[in-house]
N, CA, C and O of each residue as an XYZ file, in Angstrom:
840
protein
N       0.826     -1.195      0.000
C       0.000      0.000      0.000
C       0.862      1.248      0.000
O       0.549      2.252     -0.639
N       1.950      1.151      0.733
C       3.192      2.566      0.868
C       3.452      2.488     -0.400
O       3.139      3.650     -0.659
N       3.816      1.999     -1.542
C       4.311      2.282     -2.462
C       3.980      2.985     -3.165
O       4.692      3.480     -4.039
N       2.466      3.291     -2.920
C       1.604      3.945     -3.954
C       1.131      5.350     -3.682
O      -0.010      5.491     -3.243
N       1.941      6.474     -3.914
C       1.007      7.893     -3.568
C       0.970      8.490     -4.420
O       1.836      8.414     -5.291
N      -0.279      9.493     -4.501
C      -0.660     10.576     -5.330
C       0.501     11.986     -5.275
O       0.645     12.544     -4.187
N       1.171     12.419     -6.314
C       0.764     12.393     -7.391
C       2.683     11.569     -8.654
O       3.091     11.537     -9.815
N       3.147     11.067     -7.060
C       4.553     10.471     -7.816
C       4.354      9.359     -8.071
O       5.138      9.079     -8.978
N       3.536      8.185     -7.728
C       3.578      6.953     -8.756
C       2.656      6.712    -10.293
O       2.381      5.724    -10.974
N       2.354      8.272    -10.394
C       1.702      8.055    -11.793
C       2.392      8.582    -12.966
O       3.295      9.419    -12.963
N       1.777      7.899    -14.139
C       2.878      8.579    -15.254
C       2.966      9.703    -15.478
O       3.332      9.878    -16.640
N       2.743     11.012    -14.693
C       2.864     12.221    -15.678
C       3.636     13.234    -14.446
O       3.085     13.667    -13.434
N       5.386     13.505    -14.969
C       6.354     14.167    -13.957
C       5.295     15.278    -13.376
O       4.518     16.055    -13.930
N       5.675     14.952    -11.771
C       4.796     16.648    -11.105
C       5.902     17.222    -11.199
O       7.099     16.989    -11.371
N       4.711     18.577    -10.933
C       5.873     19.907    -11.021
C       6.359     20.078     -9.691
O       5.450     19.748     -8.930
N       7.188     20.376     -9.168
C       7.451     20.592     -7.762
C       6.997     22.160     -6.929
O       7.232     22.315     -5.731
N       6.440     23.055     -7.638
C       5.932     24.052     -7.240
C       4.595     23.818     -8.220
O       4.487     23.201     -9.280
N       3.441     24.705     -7.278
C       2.328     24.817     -8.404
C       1.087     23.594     -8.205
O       0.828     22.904     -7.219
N       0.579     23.632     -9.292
C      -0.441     22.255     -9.503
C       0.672     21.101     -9.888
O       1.490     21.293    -10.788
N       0.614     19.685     -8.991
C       1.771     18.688     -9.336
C       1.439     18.008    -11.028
O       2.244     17.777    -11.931
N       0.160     17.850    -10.995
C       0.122     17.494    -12.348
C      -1.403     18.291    -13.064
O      -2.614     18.116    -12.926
N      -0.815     18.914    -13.600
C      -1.996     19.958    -14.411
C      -2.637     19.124    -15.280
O      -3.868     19.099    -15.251
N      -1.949     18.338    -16.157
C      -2.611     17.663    -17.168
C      -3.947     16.589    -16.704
O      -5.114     16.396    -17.044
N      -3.225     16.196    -15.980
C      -4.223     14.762    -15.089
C      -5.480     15.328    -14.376
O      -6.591     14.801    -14.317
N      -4.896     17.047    -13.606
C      -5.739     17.698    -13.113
C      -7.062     18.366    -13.439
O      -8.188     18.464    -12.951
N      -6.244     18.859    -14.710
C      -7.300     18.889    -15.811
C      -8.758     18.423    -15.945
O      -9.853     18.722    -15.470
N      -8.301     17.647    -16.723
C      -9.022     16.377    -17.056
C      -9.970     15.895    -16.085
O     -11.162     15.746    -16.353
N      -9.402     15.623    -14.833
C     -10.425     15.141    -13.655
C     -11.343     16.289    -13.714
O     -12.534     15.984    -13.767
N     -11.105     17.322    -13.717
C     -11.823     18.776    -13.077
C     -13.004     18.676    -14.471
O     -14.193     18.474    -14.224
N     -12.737     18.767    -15.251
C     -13.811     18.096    -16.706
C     -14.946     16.657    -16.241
O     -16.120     16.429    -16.532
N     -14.113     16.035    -15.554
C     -14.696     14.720    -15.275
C     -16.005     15.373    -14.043
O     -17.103     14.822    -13.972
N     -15.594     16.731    -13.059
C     -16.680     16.674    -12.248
C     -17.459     17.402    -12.561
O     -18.155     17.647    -11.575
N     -17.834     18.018    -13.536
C     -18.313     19.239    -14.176
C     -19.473     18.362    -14.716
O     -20.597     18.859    -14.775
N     -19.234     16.922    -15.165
C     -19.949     16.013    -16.217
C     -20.840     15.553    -14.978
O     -22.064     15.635    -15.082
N     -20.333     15.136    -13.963
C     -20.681     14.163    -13.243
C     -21.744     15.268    -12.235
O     -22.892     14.914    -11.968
N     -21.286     16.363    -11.834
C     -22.172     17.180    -10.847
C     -23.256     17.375    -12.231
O     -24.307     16.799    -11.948
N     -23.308     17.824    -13.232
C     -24.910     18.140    -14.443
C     -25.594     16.744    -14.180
O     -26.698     16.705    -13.638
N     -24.905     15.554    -14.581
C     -25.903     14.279    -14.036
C     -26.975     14.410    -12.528
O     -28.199     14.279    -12.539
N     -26.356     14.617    -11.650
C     -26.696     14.877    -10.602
C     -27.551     15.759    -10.158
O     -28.269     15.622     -9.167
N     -27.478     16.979    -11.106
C     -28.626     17.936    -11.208
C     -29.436     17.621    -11.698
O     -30.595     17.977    -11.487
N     -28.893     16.544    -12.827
C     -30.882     16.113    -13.533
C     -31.540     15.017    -13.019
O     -32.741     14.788    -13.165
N     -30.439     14.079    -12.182
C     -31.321     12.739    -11.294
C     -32.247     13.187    -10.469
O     -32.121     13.934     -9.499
N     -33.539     12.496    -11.081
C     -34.606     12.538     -9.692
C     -34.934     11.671     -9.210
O     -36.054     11.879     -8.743
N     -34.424     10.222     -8.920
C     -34.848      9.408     -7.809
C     -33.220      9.026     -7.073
O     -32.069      9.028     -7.509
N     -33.838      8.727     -5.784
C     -32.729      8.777     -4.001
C     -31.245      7.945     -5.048
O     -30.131      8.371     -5.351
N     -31.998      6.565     -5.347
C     -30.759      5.655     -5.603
C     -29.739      5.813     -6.337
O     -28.567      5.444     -6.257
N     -30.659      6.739     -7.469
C     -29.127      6.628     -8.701
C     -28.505      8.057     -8.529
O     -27.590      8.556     -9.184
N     -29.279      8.639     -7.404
C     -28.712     10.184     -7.066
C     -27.635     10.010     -6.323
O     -26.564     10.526     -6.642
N     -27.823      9.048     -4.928
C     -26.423      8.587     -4.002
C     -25.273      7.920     -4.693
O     -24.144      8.099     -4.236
N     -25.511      6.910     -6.113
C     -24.575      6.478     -6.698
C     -23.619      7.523     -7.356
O     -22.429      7.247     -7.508
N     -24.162      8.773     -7.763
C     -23.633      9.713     -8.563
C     -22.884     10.592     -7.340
O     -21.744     11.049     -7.263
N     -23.761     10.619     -6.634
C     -22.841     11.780     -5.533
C     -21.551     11.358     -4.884
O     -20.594     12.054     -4.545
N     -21.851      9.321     -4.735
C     -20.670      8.682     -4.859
C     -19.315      8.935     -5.441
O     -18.160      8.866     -5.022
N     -19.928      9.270     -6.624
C     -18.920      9.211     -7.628
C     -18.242     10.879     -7.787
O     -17.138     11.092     -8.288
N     -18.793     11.529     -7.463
C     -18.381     12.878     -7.631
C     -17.741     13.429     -6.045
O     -16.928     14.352     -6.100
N     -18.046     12.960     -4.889
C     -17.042     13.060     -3.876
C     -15.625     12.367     -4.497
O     -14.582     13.010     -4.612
N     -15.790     10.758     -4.927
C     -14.561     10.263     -5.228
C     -13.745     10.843     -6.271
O     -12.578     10.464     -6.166
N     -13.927     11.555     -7.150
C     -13.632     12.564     -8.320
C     -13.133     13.842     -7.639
O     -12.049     14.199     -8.102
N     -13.585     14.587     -6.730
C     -13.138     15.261     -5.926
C     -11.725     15.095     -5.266
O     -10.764     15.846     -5.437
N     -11.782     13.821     -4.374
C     -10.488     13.908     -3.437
C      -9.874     13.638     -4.488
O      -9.398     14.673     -4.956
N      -9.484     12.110     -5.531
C      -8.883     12.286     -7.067
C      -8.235     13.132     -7.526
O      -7.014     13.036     -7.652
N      -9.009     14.278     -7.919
C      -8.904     15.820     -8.623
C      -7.885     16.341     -7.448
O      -6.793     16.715     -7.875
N      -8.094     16.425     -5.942
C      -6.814     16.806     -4.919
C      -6.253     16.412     -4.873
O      -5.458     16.979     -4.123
N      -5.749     15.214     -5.344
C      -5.033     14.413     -5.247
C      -3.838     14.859     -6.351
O      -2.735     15.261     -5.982
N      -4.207     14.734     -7.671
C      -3.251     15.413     -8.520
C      -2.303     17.075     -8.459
O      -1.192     17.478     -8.803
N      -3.552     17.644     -7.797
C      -3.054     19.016     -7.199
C      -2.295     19.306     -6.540
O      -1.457     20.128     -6.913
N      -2.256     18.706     -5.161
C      -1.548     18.838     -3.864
C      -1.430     17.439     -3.569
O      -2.411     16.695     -3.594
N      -0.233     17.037     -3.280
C       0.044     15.930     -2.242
C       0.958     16.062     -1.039
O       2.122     16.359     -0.770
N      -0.534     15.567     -0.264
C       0.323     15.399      1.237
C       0.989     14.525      2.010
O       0.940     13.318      1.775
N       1.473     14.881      2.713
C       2.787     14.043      2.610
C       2.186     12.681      3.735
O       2.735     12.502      4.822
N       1.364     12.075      3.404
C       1.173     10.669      3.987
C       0.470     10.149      3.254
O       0.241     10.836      2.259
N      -0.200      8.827      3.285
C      -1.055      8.051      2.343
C      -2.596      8.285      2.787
O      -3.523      7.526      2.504
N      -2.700      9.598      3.611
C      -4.487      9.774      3.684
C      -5.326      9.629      1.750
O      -6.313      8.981      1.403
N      -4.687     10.249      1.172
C      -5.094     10.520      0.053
C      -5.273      9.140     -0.831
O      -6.427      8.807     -1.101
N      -4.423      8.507     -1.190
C      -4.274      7.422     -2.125
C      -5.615      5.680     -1.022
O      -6.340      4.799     -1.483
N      -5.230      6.080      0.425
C      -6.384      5.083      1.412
C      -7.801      5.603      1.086
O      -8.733      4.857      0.787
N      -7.891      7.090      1.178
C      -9.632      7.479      1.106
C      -9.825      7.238     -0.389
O     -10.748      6.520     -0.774
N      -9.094      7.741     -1.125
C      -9.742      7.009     -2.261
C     -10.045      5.715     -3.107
O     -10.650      5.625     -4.175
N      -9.370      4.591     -2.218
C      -9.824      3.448     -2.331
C     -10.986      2.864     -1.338
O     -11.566      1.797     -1.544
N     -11.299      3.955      0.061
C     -12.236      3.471      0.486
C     -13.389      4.280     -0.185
O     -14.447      3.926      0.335
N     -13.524      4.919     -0.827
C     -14.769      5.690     -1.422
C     -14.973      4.554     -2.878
O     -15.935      4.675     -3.635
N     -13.973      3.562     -3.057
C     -14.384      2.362     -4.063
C     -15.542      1.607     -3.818
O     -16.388      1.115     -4.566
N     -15.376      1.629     -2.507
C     -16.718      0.620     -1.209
C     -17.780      1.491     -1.200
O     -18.815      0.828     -1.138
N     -18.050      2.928     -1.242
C     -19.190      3.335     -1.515
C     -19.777      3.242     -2.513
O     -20.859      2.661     -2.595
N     -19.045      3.927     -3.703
C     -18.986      3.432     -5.030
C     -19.918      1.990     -5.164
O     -21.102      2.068     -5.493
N     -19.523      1.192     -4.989
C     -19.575     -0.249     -5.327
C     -21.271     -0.619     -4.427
O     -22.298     -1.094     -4.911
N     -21.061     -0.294     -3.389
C     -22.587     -0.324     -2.524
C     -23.732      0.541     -3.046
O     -24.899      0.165     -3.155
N     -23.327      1.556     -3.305
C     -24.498      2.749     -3.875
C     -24.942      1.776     -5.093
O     -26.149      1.556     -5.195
N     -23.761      0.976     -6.340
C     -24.073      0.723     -7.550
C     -24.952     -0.640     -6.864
O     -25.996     -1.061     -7.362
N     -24.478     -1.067     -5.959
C     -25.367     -2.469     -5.696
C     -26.699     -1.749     -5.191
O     -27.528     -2.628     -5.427
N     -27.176     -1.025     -4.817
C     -28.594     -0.879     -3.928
C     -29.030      0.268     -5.075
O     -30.209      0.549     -4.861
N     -28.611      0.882     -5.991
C     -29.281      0.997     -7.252
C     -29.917      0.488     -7.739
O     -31.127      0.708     -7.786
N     -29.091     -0.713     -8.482
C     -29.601     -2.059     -9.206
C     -30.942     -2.604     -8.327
O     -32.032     -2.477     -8.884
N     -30.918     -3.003     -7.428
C     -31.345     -3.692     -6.160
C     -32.616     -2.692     -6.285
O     -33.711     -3.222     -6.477
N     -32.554     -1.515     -6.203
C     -34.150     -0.666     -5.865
C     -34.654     -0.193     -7.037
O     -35.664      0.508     -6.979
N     -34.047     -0.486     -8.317
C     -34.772     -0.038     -9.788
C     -35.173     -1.533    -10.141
O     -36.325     -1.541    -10.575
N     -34.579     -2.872    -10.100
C     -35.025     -4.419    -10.709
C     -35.834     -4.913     -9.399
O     -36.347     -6.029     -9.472
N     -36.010     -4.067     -8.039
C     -36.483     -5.209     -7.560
C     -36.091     -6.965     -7.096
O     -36.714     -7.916     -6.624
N     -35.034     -6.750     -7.443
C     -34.122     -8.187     -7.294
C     -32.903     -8.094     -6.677
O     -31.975     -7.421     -7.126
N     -32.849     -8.926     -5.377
C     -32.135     -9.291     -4.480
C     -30.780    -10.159     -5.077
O     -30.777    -11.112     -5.856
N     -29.734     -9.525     -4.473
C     -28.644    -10.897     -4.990
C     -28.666    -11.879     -4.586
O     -28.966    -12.125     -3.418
N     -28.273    -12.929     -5.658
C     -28.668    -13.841     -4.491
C     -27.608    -14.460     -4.073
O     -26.502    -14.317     -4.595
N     -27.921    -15.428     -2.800
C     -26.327    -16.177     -1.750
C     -25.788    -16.355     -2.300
O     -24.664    -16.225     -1.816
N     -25.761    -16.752     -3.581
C     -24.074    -17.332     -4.034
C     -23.363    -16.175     -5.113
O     -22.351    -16.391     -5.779
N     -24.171    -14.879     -5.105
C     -23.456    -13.802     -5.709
C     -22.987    -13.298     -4.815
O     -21.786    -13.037     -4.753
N     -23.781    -13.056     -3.962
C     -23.122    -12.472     -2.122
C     -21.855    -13.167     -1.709
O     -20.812    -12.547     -1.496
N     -21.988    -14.641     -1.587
C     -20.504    -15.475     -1.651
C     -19.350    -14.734     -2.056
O     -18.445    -14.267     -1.366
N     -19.555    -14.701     -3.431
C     -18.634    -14.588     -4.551
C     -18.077    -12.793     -4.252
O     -16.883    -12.583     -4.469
N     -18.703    -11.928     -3.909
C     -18.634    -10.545     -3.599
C     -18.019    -10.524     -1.883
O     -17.261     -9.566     -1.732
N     -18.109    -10.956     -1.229
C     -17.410    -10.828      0.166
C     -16.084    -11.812     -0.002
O     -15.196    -11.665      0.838
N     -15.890    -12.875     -1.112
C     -14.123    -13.448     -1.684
C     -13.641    -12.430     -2.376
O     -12.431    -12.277     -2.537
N     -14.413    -11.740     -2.788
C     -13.816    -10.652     -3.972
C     -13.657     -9.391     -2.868
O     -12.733     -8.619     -3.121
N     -14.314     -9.153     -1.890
C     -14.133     -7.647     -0.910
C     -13.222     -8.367      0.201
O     -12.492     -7.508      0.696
N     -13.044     -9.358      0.650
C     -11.887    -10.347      1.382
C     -10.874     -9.927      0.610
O     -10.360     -8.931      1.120
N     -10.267    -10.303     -0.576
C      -8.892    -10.474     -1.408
C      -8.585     -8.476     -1.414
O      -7.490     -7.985     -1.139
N      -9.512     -7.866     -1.692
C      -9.730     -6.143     -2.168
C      -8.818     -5.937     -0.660
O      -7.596     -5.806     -0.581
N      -9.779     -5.954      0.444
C      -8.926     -5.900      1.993
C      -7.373     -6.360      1.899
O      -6.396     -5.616      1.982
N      -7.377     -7.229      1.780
C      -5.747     -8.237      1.930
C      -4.967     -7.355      1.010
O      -3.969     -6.783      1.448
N      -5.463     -7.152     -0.624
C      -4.475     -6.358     -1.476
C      -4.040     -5.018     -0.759
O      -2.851     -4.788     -0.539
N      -4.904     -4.268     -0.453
C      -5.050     -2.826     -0.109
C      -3.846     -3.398      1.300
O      -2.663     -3.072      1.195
N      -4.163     -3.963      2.131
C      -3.592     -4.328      3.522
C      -1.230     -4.542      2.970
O      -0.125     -4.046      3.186
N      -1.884     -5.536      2.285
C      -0.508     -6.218      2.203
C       0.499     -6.499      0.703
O       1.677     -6.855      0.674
N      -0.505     -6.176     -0.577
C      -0.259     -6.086     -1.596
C      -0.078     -4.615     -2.240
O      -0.790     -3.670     -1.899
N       1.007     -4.512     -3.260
C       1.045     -3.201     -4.653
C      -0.521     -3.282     -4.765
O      -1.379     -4.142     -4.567
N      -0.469     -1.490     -5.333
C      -1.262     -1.102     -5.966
C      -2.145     -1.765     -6.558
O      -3.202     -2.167     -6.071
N      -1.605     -1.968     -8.058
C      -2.418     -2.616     -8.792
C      -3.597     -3.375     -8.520
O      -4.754     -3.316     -8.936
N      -2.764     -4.374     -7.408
C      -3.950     -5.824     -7.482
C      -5.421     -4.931     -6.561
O      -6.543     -4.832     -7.057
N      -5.030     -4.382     -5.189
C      -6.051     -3.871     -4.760
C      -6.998     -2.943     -5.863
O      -8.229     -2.916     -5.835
N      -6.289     -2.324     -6.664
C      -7.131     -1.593     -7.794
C      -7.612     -2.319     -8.502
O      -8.774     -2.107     -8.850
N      -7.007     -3.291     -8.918
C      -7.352     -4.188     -9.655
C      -9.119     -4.891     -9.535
O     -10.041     -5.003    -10.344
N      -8.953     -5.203     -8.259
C     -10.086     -6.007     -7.156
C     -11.199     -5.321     -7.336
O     -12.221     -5.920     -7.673
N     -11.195     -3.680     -7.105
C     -11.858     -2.784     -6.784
C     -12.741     -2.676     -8.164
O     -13.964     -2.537     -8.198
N     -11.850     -2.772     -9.308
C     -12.926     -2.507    -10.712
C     -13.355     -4.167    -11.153
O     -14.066     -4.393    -12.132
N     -12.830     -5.206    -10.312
C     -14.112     -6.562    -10.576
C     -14.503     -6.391     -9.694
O     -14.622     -7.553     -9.305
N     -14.996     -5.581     -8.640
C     -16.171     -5.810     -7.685
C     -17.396     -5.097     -8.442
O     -18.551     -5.523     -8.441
N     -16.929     -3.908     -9.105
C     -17.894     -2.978    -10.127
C     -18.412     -3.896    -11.052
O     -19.565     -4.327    -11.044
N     -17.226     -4.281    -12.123
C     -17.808     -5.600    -12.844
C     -18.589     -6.788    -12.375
O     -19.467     -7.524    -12.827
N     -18.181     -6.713    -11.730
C     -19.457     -8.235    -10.928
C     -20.778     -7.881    -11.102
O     -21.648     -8.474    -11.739
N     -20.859     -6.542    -10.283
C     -22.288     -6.174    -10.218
C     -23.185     -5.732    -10.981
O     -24.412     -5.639    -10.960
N     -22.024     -5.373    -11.931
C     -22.398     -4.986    -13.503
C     -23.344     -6.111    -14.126
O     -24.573     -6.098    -14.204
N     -22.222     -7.325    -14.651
C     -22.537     -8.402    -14.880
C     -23.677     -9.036    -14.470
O     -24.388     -9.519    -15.351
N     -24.069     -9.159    -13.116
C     -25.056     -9.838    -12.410
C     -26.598     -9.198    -12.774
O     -27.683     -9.771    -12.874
N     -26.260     -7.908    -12.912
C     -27.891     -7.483    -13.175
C     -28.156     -6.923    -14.684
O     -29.153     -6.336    -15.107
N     -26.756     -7.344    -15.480
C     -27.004     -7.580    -16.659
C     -28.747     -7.790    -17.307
O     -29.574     -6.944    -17.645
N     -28.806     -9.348    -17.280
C     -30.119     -9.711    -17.034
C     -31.294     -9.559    -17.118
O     -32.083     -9.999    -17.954
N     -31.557     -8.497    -15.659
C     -32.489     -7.971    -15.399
C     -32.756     -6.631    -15.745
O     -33.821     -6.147    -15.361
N     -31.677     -5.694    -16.653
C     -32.098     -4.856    -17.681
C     -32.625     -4.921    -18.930
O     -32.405     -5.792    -19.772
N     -33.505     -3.728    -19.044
C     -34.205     -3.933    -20.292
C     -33.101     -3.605    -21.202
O     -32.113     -2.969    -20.834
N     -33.342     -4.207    -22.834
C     -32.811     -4.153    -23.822
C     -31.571     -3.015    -24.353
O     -30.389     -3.170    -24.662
N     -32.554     -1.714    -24.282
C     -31.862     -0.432    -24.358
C     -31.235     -0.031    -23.528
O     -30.864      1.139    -23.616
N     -30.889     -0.751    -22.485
C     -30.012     -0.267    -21.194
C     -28.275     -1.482    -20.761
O     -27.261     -1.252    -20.102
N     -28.792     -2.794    -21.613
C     -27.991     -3.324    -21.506
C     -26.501     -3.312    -22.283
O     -25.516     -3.963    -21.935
N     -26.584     -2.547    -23.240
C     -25.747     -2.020    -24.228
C     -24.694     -0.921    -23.545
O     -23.507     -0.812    -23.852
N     -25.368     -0.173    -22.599
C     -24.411      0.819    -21.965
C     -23.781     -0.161    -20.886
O     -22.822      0.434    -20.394
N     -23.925     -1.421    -20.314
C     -23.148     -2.244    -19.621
C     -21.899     -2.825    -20.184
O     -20.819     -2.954    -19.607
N     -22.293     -3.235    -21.699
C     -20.545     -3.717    -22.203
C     -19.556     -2.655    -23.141
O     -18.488     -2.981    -23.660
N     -20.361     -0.970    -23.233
C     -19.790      0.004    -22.835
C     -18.617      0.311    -22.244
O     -17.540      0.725    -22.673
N     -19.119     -0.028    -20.955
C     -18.621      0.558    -19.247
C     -17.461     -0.106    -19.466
O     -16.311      0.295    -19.646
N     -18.345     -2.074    -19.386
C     -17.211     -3.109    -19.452
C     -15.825     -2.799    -19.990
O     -14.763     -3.028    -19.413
N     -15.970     -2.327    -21.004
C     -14.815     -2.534    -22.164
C     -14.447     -0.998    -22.004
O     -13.536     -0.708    -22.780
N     -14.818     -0.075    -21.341
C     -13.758      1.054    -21.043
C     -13.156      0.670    -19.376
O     -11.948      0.596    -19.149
N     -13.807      0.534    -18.714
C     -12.947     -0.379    -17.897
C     -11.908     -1.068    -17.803
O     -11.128     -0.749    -16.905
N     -11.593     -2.112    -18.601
C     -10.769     -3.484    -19.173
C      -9.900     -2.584    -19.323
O      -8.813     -2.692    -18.755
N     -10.380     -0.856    -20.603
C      -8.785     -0.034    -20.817
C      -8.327      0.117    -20.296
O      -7.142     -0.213    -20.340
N      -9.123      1.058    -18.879
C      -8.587      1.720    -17.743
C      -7.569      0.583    -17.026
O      -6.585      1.092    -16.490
N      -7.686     -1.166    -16.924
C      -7.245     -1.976    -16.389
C      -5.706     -1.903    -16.893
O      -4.704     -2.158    -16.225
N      -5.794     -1.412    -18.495
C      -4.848     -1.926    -19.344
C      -3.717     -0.840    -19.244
O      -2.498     -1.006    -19.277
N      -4.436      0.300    -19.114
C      -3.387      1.236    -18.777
C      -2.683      1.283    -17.787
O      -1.515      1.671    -17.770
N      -3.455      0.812    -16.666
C      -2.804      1.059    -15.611
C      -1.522      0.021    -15.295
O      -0.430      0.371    -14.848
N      -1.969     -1.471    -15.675
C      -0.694     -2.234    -16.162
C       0.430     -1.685    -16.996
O       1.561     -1.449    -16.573
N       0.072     -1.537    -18.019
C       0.918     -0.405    -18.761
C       2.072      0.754    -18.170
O       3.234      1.037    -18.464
N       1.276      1.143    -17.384
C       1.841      2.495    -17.002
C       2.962      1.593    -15.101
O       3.890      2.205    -14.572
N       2.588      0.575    -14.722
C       2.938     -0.303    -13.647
C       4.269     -0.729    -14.566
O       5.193     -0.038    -14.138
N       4.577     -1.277    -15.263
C       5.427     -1.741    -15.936
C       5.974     -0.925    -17.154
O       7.038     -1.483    -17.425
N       5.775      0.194    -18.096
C       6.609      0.740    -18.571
C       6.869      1.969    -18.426
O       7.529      2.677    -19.186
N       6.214      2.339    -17.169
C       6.310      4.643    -17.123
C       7.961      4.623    -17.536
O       8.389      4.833    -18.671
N       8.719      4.343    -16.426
C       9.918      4.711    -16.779
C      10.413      4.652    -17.752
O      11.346      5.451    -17.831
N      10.147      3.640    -19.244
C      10.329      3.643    -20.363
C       9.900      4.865    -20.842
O      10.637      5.610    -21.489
N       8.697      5.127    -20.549
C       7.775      5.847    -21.886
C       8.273      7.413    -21.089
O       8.610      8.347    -21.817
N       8.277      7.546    -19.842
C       8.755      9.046    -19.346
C      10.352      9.159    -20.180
O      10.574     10.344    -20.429
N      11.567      8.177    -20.695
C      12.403      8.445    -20.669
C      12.246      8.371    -21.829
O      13.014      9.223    -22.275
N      11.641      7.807    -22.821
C      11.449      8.811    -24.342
C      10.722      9.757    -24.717
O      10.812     10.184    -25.868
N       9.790     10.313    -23.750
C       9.286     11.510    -23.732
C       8.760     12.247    -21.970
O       7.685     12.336    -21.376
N       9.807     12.539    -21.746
C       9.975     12.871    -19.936
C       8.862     14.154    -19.852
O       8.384     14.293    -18.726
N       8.402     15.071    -20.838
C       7.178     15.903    -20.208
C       5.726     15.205    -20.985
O       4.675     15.844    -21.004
N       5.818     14.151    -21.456
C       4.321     13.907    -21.425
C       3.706     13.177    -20.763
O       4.156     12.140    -20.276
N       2.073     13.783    -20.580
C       1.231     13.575    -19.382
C       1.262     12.303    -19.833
O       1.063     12.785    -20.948
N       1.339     10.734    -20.115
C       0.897      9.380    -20.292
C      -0.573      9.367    -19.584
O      -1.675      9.119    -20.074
N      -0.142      9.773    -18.064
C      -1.178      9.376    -17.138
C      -2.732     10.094    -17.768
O      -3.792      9.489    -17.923
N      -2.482     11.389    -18.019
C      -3.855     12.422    -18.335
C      -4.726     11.298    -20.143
O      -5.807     11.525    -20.688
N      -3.988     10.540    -20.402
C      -4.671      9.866    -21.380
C      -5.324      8.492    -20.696
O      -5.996      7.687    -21.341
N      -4.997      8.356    -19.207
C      -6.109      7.439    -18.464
C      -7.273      8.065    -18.080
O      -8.463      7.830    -18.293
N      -6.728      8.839    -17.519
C      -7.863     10.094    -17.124
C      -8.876     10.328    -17.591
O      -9.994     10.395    -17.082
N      -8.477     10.488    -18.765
C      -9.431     11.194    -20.302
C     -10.557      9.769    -20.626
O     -11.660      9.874    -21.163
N      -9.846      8.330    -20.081
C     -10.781      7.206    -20.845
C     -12.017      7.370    -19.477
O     -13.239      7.238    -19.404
N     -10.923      7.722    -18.526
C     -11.910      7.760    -16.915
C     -12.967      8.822    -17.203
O     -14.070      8.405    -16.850
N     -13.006      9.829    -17.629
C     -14.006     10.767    -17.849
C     -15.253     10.223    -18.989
O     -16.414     10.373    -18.609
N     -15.051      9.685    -20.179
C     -15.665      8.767    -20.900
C     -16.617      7.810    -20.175
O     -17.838      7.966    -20.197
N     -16.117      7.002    -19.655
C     -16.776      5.981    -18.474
C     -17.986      6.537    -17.340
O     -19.168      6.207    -17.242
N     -16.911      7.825    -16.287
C     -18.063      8.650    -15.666
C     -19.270      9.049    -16.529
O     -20.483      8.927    -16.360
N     -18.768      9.395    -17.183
C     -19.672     10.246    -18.527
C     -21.331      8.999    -18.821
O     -22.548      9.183    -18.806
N     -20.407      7.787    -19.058
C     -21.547      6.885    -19.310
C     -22.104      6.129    -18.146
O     -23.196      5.576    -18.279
N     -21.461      6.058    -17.032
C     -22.001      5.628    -15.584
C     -22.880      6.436    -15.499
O     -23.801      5.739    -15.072
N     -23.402      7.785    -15.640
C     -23.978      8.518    -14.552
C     -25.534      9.075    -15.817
O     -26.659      9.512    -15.576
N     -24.804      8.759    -17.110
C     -25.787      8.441    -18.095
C     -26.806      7.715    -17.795
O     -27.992      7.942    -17.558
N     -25.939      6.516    -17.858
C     -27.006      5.464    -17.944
C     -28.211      5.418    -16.073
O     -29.393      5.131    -15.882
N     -27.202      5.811    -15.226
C     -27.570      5.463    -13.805
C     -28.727      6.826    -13.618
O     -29.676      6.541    -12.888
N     -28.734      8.241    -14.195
C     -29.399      8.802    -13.642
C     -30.807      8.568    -15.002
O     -31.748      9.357    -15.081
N     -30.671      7.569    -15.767
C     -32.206      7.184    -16.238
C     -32.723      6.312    -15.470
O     -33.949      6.240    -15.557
N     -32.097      5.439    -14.557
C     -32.966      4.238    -13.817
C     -34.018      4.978    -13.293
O     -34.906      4.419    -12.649
């Protein structure tokens, strides 16, 4: 978990005076602009708390690139705002289908929030991040299903900007130092960002029609 802080283990050099990474900063600050208009037009409780979810966690994020302080408050709260995230999207689903998960999805989601704990506890980055976007996918997946037609299409959407976001971040785990040392001022990271704003964009789409 120490290994990982905002805003030096990501690909894009901070500045040491100023905003640490403008580019990344950017971008997020675009991402809450999208996500607070959703929020203004949701009118029912569930898919309103999922969004507000998401726009606190976009928030500390967005501070995160700006200012970093000098302990891991920043890089911990924003993996525990994954668990709100992830609960708001479950009791969404849950109060627009009417349908309960059932025990052996519940199973499968407390092995998957078990391993999320242990990564975050005792494992790199990655895997706890990792954990955190198949707990989203799970729940995705599961109430697949029980959406109507025109709504299930924005699920393998999400899916498959997700998988990027997965891909980059491997990417960027294993070659920043390459790719910073053939081009040492470009943002890499602000082109995750940018797929992350895409995604919000269609999370809060699709969530403030339920």
């Amino acid at each position: 978990m120490k290994e990982y802080t905002f805003p030096f283990s990501t690909c894009e050099k901070p500045n040491k005076k100023g905003i640490a990474q403008p580019w990344s900063a950017a971008v997020n600050v675009l991402s809450i602009f999208i996500i607070f208009y959703f929020l203004l037009q949701v009118k029912k409780w569930y898919p309103f708390l999922l969004i507000l979810s998401l726009l606190v966690f976009e928030c500390v994020h967005t501070f995160s690139h700006i200012i970093h302080l000098s302990n891991y408050i920043q890089v911990n709260s924003i993996h525990i705002l994954t668990y709100v995230i992830n609960f708001c999207c479950l009791q969404a689903f849950y109060n627009y289908t009417h349908k309960a998960p059932s025990p052996i999805f519940l199973m499968c989601l407390v092995i998957l929030l078990s391993f999320d704990i242990y990564a975050f506890l005792f494992l790199s980055f990655i895997f706890y991040f990792s954990s955190s976007i198949f707990l989203f996918f799970s729940i995705l997946i599961y109430y697949y299903s029980y959406l109507p037609k025109e709504k299930q299409n924005y699920i393998f959407t999400i899916l498959g900007l997700g998988t990027i976001i997965l891909l980059f971040f491997y990417n960027e785990k294993m070659n920043c130092e390459k790719m910073l040392f053939f081009m040492p001022n470009f943002p890499f990271h602000a082109l995750l960002e940018l797929t992350g704003t895409f995604i919000f964009y269609l999370i809060c789409k699709f969530f403030s029609s339920l």
